[in-house]
Residue frames as qw, qx, qy, qz and C-alpha x, y, z in Angstrom:
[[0.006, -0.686, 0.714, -0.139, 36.40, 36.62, 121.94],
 [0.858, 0.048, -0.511, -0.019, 37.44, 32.72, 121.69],
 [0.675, -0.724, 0.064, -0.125, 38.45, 31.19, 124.14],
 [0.751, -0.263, 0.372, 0.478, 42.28, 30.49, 125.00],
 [0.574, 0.564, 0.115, 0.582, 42.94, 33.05, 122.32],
 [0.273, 0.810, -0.295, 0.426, 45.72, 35.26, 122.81],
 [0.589, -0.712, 0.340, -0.174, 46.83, 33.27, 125.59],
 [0.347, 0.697, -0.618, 0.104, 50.56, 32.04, 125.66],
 [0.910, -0.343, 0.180, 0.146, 52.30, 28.72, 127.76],
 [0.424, 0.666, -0.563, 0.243, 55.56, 29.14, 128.32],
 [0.981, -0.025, -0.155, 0.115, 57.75, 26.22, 129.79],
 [0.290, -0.842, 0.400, -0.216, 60.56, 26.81, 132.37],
 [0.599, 0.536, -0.580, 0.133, 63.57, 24.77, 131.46],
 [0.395, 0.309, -0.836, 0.222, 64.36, 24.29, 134.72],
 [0.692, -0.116, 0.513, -0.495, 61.68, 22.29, 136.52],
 [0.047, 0.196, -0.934, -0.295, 62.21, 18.72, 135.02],
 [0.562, -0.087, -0.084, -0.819, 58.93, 17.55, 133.81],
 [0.896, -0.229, -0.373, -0.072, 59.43, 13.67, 134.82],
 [0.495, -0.787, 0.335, -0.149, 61.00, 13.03, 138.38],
 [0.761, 0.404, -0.504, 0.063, 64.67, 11.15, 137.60],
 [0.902, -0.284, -0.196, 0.261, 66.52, 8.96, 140.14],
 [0.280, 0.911, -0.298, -0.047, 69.79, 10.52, 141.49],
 [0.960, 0.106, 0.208, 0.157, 72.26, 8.43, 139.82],
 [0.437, -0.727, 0.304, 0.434, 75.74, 9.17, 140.11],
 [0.291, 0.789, -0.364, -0.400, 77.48, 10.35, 137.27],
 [0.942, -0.231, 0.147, 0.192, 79.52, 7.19, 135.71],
 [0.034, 0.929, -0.344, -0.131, 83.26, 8.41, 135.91],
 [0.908, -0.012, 0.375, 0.183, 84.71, 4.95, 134.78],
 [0.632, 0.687, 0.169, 0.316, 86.02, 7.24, 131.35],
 [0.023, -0.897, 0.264, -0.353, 87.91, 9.36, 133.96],
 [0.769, -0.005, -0.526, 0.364, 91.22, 7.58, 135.56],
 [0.224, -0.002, -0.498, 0.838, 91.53, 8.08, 139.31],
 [0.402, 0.097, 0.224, -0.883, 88.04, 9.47, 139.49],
 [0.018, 0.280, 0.960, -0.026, 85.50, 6.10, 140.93],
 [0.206, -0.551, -0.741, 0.325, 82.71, 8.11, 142.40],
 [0.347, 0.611, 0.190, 0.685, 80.93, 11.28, 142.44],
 [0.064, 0.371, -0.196, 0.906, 81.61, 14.14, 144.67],
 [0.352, 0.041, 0.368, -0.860, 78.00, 14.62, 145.83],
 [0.513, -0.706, 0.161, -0.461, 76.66, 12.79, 147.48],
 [0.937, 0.101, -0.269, 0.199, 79.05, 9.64, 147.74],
 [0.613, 0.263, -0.302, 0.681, 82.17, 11.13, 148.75],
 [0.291, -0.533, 0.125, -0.785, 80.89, 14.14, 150.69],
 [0.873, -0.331, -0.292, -0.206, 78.68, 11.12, 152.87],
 [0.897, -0.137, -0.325, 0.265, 81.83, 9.58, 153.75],
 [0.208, 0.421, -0.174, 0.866, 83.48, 12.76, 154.57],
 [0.537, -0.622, 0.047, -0.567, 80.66, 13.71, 157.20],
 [0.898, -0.131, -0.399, -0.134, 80.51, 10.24, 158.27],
 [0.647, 0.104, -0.327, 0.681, 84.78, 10.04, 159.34],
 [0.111, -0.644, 0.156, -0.741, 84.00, 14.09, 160.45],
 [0.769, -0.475, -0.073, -0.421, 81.31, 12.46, 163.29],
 [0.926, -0.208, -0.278, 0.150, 83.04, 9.67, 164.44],
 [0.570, 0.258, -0.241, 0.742, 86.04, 11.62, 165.16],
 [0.178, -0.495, -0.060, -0.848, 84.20, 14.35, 166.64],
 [0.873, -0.417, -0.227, -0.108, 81.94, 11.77, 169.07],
 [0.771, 0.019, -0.399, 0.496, 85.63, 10.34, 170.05],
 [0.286, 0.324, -0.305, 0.848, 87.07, 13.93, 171.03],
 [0.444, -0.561, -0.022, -0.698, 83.81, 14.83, 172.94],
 [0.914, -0.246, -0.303, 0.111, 84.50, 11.28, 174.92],
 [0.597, 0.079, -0.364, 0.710, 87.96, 12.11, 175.77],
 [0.166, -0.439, 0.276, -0.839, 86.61, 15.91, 177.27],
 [0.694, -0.384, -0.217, -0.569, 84.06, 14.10, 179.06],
 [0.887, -0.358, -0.238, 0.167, 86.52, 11.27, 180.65],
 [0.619, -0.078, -0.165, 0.764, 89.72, 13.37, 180.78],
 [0.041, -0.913, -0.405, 0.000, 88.35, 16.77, 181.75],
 [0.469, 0.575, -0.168, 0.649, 91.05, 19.80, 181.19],
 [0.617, -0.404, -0.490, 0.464, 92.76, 20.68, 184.77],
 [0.038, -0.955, -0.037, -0.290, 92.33, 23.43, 186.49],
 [0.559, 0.038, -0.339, 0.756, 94.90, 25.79, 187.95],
 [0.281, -0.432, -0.232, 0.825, 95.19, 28.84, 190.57],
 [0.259, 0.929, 0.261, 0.046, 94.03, 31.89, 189.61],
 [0.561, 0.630, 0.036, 0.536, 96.24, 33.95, 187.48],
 [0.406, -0.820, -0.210, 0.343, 98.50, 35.89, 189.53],
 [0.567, 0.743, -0.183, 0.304, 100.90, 38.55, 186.76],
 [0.080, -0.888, 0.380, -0.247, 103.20, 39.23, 189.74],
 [0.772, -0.423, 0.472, 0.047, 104.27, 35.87, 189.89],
 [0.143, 0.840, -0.454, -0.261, 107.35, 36.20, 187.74],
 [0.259, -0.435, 0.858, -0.085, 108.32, 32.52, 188.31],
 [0.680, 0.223, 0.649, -0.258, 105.75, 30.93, 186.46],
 [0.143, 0.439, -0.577, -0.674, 106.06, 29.41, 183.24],
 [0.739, 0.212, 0.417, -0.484, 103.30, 28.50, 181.59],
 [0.382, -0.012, 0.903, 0.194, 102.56, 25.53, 179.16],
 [0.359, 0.207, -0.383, -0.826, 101.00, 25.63, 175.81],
 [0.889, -0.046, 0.397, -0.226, 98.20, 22.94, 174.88],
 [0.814, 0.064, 0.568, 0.103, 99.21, 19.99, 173.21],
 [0.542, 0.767, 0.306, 0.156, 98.80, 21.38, 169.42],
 [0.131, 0.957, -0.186, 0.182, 101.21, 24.09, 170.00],
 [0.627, -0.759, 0.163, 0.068, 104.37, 22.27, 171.78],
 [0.783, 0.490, 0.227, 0.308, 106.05, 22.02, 169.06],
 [0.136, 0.831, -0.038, 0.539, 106.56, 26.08, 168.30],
 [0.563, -0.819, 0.101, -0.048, 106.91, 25.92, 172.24],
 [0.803, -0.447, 0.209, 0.335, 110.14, 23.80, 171.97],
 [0.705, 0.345, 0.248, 0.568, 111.52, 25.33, 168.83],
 [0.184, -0.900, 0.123, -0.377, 111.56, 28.84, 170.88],
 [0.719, -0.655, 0.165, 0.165, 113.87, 27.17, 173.22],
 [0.709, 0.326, 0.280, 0.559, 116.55, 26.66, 170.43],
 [0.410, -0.403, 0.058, 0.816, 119.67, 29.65, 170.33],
 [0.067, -0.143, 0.288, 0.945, 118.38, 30.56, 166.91],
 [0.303, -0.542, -0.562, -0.545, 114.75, 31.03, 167.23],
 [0.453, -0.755, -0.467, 0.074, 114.85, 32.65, 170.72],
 [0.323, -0.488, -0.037, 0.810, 116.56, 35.71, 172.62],
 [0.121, -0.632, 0.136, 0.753, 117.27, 37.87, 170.05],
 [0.017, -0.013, 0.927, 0.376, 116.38, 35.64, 167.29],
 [0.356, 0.287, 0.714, -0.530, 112.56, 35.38, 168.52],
 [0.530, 0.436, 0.351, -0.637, 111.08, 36.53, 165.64],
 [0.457, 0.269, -0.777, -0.340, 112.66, 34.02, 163.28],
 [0.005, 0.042, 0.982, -0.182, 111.07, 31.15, 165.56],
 [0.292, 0.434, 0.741, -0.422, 107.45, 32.82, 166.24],
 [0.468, 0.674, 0.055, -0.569, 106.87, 34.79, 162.58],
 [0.388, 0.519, -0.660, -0.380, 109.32, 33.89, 159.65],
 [0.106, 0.144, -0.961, -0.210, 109.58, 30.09, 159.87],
 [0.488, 0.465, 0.610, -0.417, 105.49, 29.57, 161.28],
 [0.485, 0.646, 0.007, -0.590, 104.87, 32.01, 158.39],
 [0.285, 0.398, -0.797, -0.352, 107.51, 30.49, 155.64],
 [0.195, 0.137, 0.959, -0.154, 105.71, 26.29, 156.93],
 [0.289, 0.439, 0.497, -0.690, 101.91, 28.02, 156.90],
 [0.477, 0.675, -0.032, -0.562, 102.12, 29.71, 153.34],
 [0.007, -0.272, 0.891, 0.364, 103.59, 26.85, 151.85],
 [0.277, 0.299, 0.836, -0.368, 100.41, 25.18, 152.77],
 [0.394, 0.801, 0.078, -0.444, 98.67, 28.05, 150.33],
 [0.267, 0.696, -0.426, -0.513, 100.92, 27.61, 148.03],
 [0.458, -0.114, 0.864, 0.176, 100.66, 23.82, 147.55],
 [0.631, 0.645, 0.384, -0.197, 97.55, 23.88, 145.02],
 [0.517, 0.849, -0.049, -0.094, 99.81, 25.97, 142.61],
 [0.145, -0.707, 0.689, 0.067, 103.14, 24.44, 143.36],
 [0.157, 0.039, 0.974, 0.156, 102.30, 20.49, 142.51],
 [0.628, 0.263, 0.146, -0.717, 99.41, 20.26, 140.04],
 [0.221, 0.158, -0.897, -0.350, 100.07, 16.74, 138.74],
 [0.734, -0.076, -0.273, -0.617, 96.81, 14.85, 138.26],
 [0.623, 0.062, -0.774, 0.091, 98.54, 11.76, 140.16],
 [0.660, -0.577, 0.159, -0.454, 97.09, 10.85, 143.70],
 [0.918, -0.033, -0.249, 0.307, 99.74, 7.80, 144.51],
 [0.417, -0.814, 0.341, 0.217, 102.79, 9.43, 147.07],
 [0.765, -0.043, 0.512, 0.388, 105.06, 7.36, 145.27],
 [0.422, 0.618, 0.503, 0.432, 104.12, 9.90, 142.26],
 [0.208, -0.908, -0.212, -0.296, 104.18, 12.81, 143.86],
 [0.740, -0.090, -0.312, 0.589, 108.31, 12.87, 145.62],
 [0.118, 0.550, -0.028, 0.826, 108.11, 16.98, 146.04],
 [0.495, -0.453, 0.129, -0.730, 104.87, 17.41, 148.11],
 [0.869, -0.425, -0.237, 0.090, 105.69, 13.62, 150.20],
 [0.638, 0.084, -0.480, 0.596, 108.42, 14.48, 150.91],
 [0.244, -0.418, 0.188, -0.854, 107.36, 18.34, 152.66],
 [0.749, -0.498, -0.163, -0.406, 104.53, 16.38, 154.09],
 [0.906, -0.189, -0.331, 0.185, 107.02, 13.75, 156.03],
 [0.437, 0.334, -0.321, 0.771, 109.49, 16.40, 156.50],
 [0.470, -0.459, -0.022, -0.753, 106.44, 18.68, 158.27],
 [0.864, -0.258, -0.315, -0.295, 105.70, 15.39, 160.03],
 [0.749, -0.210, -0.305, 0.550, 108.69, 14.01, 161.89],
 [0.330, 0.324, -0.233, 0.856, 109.92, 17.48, 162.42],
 [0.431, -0.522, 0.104, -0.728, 106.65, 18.32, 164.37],
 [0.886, -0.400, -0.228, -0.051, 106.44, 14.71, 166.33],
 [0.703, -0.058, -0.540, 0.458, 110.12, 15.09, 167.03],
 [0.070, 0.337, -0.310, 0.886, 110.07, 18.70, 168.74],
 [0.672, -0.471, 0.042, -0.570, 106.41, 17.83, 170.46],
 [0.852, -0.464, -0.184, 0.156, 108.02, 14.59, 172.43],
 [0.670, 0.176, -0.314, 0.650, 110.90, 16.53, 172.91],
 [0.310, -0.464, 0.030, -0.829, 109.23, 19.38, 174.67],
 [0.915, -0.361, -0.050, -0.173, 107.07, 16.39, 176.85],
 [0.856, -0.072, -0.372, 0.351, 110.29, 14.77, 177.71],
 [0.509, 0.152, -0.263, 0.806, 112.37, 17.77, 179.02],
 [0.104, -0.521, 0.070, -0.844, 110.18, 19.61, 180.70],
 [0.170, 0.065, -0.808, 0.560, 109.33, 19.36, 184.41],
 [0.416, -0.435, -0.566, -0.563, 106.23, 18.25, 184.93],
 [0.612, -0.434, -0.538, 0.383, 106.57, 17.98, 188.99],
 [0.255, -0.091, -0.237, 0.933, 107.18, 21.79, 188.78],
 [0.316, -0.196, -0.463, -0.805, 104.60, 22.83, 186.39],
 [0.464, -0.537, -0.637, -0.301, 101.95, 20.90, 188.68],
 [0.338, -0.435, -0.453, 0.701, 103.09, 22.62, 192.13],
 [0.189, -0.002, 0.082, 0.979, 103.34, 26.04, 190.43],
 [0.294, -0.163, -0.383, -0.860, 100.01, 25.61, 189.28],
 [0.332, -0.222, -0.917, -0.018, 98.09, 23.99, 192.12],
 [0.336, -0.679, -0.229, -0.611, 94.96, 25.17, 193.53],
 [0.509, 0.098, -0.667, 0.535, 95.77, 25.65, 197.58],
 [0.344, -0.758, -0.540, 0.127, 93.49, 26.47, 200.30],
 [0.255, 0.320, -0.287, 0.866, 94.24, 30.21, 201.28],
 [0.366, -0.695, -0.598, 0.159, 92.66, 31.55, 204.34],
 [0.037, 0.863, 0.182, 0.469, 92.23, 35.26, 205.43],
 [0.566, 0.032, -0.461, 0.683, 95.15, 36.57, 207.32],
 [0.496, -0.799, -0.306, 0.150, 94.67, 38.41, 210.66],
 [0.689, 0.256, -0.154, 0.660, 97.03, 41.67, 209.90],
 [0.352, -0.801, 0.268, -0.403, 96.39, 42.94, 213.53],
 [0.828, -0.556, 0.070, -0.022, 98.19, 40.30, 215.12],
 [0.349, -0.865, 0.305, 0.190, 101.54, 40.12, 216.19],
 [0.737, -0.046, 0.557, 0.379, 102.91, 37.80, 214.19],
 [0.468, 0.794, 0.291, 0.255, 101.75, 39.50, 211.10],
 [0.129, -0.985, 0.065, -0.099, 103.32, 42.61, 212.45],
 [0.484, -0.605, 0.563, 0.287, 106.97, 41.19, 213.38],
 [0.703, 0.233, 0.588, 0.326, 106.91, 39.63, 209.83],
 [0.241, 0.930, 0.241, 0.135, 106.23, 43.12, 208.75],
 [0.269, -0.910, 0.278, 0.150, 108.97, 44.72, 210.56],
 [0.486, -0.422, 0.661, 0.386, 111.53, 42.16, 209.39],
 [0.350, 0.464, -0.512, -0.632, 110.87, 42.65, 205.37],
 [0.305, 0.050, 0.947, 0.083, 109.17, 38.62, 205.21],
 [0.590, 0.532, 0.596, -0.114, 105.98, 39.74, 203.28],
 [0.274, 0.746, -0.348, -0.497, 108.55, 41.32, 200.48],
 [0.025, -0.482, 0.849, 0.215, 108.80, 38.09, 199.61],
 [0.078, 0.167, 0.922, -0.342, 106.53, 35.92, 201.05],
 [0.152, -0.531, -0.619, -0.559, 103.46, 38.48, 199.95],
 [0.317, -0.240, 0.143, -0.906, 101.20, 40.59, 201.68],
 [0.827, -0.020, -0.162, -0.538, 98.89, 37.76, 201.95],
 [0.395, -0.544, 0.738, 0.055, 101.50, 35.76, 202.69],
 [0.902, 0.292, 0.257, -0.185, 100.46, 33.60, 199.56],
 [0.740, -0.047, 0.415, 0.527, 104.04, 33.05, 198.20],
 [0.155, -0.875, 0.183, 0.421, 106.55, 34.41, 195.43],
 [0.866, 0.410, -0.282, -0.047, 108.55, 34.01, 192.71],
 [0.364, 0.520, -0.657, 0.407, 111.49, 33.83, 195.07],
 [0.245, -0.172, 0.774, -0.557, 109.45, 32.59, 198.26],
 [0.250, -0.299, -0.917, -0.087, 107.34, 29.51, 198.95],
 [0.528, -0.459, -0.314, -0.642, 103.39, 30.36, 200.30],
 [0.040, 0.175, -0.786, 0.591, 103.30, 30.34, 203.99],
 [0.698, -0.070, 0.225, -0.676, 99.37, 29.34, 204.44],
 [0.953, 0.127, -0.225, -0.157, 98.58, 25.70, 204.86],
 [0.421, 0.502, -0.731, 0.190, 102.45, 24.62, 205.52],
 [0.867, -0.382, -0.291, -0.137, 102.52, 21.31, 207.46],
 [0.575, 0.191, -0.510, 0.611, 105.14, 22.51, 209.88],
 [0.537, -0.641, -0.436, 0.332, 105.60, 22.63, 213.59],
 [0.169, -0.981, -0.082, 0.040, 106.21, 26.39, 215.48],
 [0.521, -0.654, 0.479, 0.267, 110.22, 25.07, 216.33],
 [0.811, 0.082, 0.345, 0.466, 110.61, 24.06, 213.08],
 [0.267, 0.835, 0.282, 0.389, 109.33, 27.41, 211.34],
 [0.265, -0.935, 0.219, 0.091, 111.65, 29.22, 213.98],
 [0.680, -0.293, 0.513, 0.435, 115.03, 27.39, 212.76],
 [0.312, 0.782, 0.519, -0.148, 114.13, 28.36, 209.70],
 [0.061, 0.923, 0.096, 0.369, 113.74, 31.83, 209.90],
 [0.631, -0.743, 0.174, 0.142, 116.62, 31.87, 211.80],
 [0.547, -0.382, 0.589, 0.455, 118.96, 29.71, 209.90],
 [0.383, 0.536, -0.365, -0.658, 117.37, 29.99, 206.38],
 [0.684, 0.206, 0.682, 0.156, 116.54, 27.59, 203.98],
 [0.656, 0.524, 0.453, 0.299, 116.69, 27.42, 199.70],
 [0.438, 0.580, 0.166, 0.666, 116.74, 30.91, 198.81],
 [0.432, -0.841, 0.120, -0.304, 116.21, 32.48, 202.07],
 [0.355, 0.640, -0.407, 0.546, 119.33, 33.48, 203.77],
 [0.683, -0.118, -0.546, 0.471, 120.63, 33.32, 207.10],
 [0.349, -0.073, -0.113, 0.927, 120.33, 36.26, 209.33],
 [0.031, -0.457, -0.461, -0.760, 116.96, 37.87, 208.05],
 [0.379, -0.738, -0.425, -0.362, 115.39, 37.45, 210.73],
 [0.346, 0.478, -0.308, 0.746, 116.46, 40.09, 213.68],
 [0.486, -0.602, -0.006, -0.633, 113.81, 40.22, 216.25],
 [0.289, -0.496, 0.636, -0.515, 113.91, 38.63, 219.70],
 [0.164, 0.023, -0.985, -0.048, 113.55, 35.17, 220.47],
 [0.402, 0.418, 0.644, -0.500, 109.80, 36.05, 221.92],
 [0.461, 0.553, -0.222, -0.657, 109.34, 37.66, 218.59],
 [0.126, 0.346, -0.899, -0.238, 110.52, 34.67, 217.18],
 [0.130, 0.124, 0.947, -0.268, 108.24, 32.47, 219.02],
 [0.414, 0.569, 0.551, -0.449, 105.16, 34.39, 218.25],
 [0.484, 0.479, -0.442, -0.583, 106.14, 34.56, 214.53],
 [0.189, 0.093, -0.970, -0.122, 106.54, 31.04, 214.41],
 [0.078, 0.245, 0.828, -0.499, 103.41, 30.38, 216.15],
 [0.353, 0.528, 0.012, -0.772, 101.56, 32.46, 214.11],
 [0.456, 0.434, -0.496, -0.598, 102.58, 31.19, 210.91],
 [0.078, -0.130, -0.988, -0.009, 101.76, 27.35, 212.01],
 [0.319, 0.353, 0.660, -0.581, 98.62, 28.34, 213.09],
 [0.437, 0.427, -0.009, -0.792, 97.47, 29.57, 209.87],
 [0.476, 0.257, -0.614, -0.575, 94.96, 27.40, 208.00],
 [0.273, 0.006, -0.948, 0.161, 94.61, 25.39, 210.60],
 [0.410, -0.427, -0.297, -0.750, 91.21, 24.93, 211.80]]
């Protein structure tokens, strides 16, 4: 037997047998197309991604997202705030015909009808032109999409009450109520923690009694004469009773 006889070389197409530069395609023969995809265009694509990306991680880092309370479902009186991104949709739910009865033309049909247009741009404008000026169908949607979301998100920011939205949602010392003592107990008898809470941490129709920076004679006038949504008259008990509810409820939180 010779040597190298019956023995075969075969040659695998793709392993290039000299090592070539990579040297972007030249697309000079193609109008509107400078440059090639990969790795040119992609680059600058990461590049813009990062910087943007750095920027937002700055902003969490100097403007940290506020906290609120804990969540409380039985407070009926809160109304809560979407983030930023969403206040649009928030204010176009406030509108006669995309709320009440209407709701699910504001939160399904017109999202959905805006959304799937988006999907459906590729196969709705396929002109080869990349100039706006060229292109009046899909600028115009895009500007329409545009002003219609900047005007409903500074309308939302302008009309909503931002002096409520931070009370409602402020974090507030609470302290552990004492419900053997008399006060607690004459507040019981006269129906004040059906409002006020068990805890006496507020309502959607009454203000939190812990913490409140009021004297004993004011918190008896009061509950006597009423204030905002509390009536006149509620309370019924004797003026000692009176004295040691009031007394009570200044006292609390106070160290």
């Amino acid at each position: 037997m010779h040597r190298g006889k019956g023995m075969k070389f075969v040659g695998d197409s793709r392993v290039p047998a000299v090592r070539k530069p990579n040297i972007p395609k030249d697309y000079s023969e193609f109008p509107g197309k400078t440059e090639a995809f990969w790795p040119n265009f992609l680059l600058k694509e990461w590049m813009v991604g990062a910087v943007f990306l750095i920027g937002y991680l700055c902003l969490t880092i100097a403007h940290p997202s506020p906290l609120e309370r804990i969540a409380d479902p039985t407070d009926t009186g809160y109304i809560p705030l979407p983030d930023w991104y969403f206040l649009f949709l928030y204010q176009l739910l406030k509108y006669s015909f995309a709320s009440g009865p209407y709701t699910i033309i504001g939160a399904f049909i017109m999202p959905g009808i805006a959304f799937g247009s988006l999907l459906l741009a590729p196969f709705l404008d396929r002109g080869p032109e990349r100039r706006p000026s060229k292109r009046p169908v899909a600028t115009g949607f895009m500007l329409l999409a545009l002003a219609a979301t900047v005007f409903l998100t500074w309308e939302s920011v302008v009309h909503h009450d931002w002096e409520a939205a931070k009370k409602q949602g402020a974090i507030v010392k609470t302290v552990e109520v004492d419900k053997n003592a008399d006060g607690y107990k004459i507040m019981q008898a006269n129906t004040c923690l059906t409002c006020h809470g068990d805890n006496l941490q507020g309502g959607p129709a009454a203000p939190a009694l812990q913490g409140i920076e009021l004297k004993p004679e004011e918190i008896a006038k009061i509950a006597k004469e009423g204030k905002g949504n509390m009536p006149a008259g509620v309370f019924k008990g004797t003026d000692e009773e009176l004295k040691k509810l009031s007394e009570f409820v200044a006292g609390l939180g106070q160290e």
